[in-house]
C-alpha positions as CSV (number, residue, x, y, z in Angstrom):
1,X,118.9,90.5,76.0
2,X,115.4,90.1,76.0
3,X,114.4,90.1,80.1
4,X,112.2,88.5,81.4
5,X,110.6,85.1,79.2
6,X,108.8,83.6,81.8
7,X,106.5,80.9,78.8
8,X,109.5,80.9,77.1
9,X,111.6,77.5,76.3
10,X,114.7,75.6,74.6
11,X,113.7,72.0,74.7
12,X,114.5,68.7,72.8
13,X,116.7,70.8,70.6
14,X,120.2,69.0,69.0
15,X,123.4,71.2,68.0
16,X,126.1,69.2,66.3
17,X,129.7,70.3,65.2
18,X,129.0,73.8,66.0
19,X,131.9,76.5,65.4
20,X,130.4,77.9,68.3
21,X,128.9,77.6,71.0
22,X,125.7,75.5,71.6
23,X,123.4,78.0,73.7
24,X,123.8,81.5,75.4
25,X,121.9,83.0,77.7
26,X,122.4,86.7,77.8
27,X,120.2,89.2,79.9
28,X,117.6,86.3,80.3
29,X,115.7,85.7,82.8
30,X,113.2,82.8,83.2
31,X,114.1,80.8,80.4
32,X,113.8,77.1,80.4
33,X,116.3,75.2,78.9
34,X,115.5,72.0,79.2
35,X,116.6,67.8,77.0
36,X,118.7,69.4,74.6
37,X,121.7,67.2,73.2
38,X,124.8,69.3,72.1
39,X,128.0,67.2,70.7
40,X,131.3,68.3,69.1
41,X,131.0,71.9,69.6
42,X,133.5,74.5,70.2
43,X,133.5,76.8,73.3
44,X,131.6,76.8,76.0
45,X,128.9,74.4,75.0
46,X,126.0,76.3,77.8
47,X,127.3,79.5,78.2
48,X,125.7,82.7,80.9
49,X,127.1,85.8,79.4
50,X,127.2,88.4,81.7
51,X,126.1,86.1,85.5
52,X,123.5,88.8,85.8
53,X,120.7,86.4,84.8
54,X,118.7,85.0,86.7
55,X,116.4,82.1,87.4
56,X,116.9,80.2,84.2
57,X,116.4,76.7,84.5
58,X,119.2,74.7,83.1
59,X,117.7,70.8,83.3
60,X,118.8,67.2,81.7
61,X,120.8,68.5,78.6
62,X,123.5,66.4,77.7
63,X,126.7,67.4,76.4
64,X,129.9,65.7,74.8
65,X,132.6,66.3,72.9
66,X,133.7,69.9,73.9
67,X,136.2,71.7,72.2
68,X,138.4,74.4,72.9
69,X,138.6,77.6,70.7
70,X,141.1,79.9,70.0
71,X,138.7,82.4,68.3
72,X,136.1,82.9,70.9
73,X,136.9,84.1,74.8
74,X,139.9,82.6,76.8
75,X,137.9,80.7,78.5
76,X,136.3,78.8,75.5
C-alpha cells in the first residue's frame, strides 16, 4: 500500500514452491513487474488485491504449476 512507485520494479526475480502466493500488488500504482519466473506455488500466483490499482505493468513473467489453497481466499 505504498502509492504511487513510478522507478520502482520487480524484474528477473524466481519464486519456487511458495506456500503462497508469488507477487501481490496492493494499493500500487506504477509498478513494473516485469521477466519474473514463478513455479509450483499455491494461490494466485500474480495477484491485484483490492482492483483499485492502477497502471502497473504486468510484462513477460512466466508462470507454471499453480496450485490451489485451501488456506488462502476462495479463489486461490
Amino acid at each position: 500500500m505504498i502509492g504511487a512507485v513510478h522507478k520502482s520494479y520487480c524484474k528477473g526475480l524466481g519464486t519456487h514452491q511458495s506456500f503462497n502466493r508469488a507477487f501481490t500488488i496492493h494499493g500500487t500504482h506504477y509498478l513494473r513487474l516485469m521477466n519474473n519466473v514463478a513455479f509450483d506455488v499455491k494461490g494466485h500466483t500474480i495477484f491485484i488485491e483490492d482492483a483499485v490499482e492502477k497502471k502497473n505493468y504486468i510484462y513477460k513473467n512466466l508462470v507454471m504449476k499453480t496450485k490451489r489453497s485451501w488456506s488462502l481466499l476462495n479463489t486461490d
